[in-house]
C-alpha positions as CSV (number, residue, x, y, z in Angstrom):
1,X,0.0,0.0,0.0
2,X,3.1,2.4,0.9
3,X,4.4,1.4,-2.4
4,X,1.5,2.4,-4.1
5,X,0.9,5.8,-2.4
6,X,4.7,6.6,-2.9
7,X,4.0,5.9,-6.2
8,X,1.4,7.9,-6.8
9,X,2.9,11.1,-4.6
10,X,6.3,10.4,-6.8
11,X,3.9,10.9,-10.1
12,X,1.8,13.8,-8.3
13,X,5.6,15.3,-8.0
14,X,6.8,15.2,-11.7
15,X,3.2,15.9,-12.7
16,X,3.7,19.6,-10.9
17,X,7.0,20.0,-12.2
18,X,6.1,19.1,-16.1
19,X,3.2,21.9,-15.3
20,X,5.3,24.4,-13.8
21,X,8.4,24.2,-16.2
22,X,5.6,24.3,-18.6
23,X,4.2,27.3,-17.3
24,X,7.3,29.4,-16.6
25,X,7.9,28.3,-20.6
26,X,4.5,30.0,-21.5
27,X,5.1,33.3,-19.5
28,X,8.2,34.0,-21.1
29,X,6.2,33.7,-24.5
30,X,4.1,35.9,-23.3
31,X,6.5,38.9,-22.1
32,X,7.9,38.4,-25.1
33,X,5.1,38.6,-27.0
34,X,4.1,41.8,-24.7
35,X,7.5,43.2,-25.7
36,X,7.1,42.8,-29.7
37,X,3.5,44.3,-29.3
38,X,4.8,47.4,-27.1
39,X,7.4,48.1,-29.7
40,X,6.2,47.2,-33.2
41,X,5.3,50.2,-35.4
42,X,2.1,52.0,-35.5
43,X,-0.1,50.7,-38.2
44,X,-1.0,53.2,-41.2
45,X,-4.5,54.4,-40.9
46,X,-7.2,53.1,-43.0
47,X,-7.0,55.0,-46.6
48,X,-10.1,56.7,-46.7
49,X,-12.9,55.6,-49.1
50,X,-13.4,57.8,-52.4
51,X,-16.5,59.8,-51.6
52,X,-19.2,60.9,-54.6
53,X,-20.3,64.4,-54.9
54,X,-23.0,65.8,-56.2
55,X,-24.2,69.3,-56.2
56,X,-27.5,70.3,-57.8
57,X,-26.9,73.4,-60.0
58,X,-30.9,73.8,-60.4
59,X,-32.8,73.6,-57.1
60,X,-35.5,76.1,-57.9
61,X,-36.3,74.6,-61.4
62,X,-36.9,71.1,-60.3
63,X,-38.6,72.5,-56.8
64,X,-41.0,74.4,-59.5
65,X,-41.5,70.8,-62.1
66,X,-42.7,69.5,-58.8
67,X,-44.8,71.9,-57.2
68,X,-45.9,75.1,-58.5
69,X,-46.2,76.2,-55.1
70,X,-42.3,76.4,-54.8
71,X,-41.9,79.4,-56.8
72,X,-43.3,81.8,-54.5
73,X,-41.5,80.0,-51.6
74,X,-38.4,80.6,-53.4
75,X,-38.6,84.1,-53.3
76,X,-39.4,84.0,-49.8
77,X,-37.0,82.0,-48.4
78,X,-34.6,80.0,-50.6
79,X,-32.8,78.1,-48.5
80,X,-35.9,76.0,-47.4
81,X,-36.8,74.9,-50.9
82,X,-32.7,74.1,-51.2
83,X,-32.6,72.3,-48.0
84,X,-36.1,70.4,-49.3
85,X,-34.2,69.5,-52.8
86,X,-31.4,68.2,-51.3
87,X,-33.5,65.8,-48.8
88,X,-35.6,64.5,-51.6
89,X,-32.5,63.8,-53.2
90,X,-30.9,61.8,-51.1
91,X,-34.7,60.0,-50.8
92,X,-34.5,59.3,-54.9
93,X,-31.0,58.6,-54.7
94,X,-31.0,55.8,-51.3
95,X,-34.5,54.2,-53.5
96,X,-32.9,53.8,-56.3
97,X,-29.4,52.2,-55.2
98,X,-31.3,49.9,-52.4
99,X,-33.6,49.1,-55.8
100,X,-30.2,47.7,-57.6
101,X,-28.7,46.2,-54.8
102,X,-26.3,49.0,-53.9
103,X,-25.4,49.3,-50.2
104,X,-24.7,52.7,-49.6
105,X,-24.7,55.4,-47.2
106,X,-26.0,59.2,-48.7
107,X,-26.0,61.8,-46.9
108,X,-26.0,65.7,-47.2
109,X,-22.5,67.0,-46.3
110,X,-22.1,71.0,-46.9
111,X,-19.4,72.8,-48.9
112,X,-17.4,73.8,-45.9
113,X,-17.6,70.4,-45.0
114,X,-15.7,68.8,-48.1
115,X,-12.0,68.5,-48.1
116,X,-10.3,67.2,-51.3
């Protein structure tokens, strides 16, 4: 029975000390590891996307084709029937790319807003 427990206590023994050499093994992988991250190079940023543009050259005329309401509105206050052009726009425009399958994001980004 003594020979049996010894045994046992003797494999319990090099059991630990596989797991510990094994371990001390993996922790020094792992500061170097820490090491190579802390010192590698920055990556790049992300290129940035190309970007489409559009600016309507004839807000009034087609806020006129579709209401005839929009001409005196123009004189009144212009930058409403812009503003209303541009957001119908961007309605036609997110229909008809959903319609061919295009995922895309439109939205209505300013002049001052645009960098080249």
């Amino acid at each position: 029975m003594n020979l049996i427990l010894t045994s046992l206590a003797g494999g319990a023994v090099v059991l630990g000390l596989l797991l510990y050499t094994e371990m001390w093994r993996l922790q020094r992988q792992l500061v170097g590891l820490q090491h190579r991250y802390q010192t590698a190079p920055a990556l790049p940023s992300a290129i940035p996307r190309p970007v489409i543009g559009i600016k309507i050259l004839n807000p009034f005329e087609l806020a006129v084709r579709e209401s005839r309401l929009a001409e005196p509105v123009a004189m009144l206050a212009p930058q409403v029937i812009e503003r209303i052009v541009y957001r119908r726009t961007v309605e036609i425009l997110t229909e008809q790319l959903r319609e061919r399958g295009v995922e895309a994001q439109v939205q209505i980004h300013h002049e001052a807003d645009h960098v080249d």
